[in-house]
C-alpha positions as CSV (number, residue, x, y, z in Angstrom):
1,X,-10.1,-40.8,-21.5
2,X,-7.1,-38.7,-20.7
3,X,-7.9,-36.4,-17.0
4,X,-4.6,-34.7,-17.1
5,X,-3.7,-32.3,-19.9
6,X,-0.4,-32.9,-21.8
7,X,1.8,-30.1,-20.4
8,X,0.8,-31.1,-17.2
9,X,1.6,-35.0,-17.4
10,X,5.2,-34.0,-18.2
11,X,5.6,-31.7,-15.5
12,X,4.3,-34.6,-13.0
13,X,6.8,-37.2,-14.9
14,X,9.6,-34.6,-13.6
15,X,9.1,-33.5,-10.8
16,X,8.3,-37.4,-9.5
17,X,11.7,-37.7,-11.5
18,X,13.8,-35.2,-9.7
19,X,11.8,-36.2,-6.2
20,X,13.0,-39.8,-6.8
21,X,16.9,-39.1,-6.8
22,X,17.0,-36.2,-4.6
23,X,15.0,-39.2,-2.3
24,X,17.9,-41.0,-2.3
25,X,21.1,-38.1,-1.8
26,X,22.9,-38.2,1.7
27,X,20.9,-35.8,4.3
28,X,24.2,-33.1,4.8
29,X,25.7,-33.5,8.1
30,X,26.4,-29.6,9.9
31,X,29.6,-29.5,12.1
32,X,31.6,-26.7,13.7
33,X,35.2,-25.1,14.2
34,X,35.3,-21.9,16.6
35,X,38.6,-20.7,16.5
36,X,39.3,-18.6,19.7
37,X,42.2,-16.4,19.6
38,X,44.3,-15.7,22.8
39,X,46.9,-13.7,23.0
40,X,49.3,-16.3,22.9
41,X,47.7,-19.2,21.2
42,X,44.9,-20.3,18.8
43,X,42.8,-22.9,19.9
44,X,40.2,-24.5,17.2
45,X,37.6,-26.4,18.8
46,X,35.9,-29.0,16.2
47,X,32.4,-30.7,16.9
48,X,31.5,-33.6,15.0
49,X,28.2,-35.5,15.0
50,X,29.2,-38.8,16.1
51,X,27.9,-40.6,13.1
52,X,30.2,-38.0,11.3
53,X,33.6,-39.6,12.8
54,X,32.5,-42.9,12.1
55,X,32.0,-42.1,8.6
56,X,35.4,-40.2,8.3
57,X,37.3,-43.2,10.1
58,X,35.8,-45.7,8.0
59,X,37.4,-43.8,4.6
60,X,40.7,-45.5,5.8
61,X,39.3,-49.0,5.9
62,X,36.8,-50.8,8.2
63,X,33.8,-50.2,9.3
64,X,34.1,-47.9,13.1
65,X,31.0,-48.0,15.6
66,X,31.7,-45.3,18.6
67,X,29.0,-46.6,20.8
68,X,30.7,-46.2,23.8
69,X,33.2,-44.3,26.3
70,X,35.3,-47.5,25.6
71,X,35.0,-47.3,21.8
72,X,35.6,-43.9,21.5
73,X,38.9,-44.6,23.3
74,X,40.2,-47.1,20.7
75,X,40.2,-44.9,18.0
76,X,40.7,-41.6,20.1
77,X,44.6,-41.4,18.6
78,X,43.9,-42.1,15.2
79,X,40.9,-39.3,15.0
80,X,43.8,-37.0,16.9
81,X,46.4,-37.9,14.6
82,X,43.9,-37.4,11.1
83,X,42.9,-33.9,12.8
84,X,46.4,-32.6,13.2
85,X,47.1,-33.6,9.6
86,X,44.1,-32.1,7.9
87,X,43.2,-29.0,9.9
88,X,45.8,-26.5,9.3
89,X,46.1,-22.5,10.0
90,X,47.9,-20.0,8.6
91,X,49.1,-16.3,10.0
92,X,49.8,-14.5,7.4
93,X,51.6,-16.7,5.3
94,X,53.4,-19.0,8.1
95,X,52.0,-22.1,9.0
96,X,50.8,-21.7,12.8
97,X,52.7,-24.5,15.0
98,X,50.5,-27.4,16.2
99,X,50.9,-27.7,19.8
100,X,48.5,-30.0,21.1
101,X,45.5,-32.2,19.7
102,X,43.0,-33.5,22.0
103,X,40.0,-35.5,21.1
104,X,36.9,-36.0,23.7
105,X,33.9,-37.9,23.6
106,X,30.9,-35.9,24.4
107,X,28.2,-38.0,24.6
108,X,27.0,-40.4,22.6
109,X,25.9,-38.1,20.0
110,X,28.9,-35.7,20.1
111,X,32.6,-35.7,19.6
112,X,34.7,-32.9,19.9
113,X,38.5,-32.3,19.0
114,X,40.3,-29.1,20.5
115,X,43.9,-28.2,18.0
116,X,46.1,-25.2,20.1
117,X,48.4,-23.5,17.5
118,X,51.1,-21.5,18.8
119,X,50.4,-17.3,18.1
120,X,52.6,-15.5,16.0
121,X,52.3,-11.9,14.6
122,X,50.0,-11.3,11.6
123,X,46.6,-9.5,10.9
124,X,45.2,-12.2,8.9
125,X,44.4,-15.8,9.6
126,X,43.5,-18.8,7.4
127,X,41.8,-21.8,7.8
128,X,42.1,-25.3,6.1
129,X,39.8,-27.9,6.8
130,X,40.7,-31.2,4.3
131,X,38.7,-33.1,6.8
132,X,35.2,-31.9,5.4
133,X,36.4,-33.5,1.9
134,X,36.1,-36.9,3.3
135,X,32.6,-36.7,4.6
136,X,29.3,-37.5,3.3
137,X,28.3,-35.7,0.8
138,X,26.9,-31.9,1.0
139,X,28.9,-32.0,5.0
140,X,29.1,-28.7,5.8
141,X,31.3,-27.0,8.4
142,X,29.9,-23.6,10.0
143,X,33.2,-21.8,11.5
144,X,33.2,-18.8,13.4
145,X,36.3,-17.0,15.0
146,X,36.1,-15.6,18.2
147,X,38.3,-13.6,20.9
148,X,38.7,-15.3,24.6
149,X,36.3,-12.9,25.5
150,X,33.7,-14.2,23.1
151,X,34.0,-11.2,20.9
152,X,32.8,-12.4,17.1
153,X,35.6,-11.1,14.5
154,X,33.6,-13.3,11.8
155,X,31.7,-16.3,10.5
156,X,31.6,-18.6,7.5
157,X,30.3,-22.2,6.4
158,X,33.0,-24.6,4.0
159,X,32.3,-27.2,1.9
160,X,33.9,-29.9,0.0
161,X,34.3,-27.3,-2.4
162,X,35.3,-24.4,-0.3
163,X,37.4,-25.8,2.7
164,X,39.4,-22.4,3.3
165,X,38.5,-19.4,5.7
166,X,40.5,-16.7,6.3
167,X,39.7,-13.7,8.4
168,X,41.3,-10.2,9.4
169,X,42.4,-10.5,13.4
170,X,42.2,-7.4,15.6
171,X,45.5,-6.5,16.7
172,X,46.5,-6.9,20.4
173,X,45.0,-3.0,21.6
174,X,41.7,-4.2,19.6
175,X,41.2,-7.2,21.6
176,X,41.5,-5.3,24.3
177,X,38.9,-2.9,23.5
178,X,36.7,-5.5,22.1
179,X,36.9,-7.2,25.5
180,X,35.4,-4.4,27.4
């Protein structure tokens, strides 16, 4: 004796189908760029989930544990040096000049990595982010860009697929303005 009807049985067979591999996908990691822009420079302040770093450090071999202050020191230059490679920005269509990369241990959930471009003139800004294509799968990367007064000029989450953002900047008499 059959207690489920047909239509129903296959409907069951496929949702417990699609529950079973979606059971088994990477739960997508969330981290964050806010790009401040100064009148002089660009600073764009990364936060990673610890677990996060470990995960992009181990795509160039070896397994990497951060448990510690002391950890997080011994591969503090190689997570600088991978940041400056893969995080670039754009004014207009000139390549903004790193000046400094500095990487800092949180806590020991949280890592954060601060890139300071040198400002040139332009009204338009671009972001690159390579480093969201080597995380786990479905990473995503909310960015937001901000005056130093904490004005927002606009917002946006990348992907693997969609590791660009670019963004009109208010000239220097807007972020004045916008400041007050």
């Amino acid at each position: 004796m059959n207690l489920i009807p047909k239509p129903l049985n296959f409907s069951c067979f496929v949702l417990l189908l699609i529950g079973g591999f979606t059971a088994h996908a990477h739960d997508p990691g969330l981290s964050s760029a806010t790009i401040t822009v100064r009148d002089r420079r660009i600073d764009v302040l990364l936060g990673f989930a610890q677990r996060d770093v470990e995960s992009l450090l181990g795509t160039y071999g070896g397994q990497v544990e951060i448990q510690s202050p002391e950890g997080f020191a011994a591969i503090q230059s190689r997570l600088e040096s991978l940041a400056a490679q893969e995080t670039s920005i754009r004014l207009e269509n000139t390549i903004a000049v790193l000046k400094q990369t500095v990487a800092k241990w949180r806590d020991s959930q949280n890592i954060e990595i601060l890139l300071s471009f040198e400002r040139r003139n332009g009204s338009r800004l671009s972001l690159v982010s390579k480093l969201i294509e080597r995380l786990p799968f479905g990473h995503r990367e909310f960015v937001s860009v901000e005056t130093a007064a904490g004005v927002t000029l606009g917002e946006s989450i990348l992907s693997k697929d969609a590791n660009s953002f670019q963004n009109r900047l208010a000239d220097h008499s807007e972020l004045d303005r916008l400041s007050q």
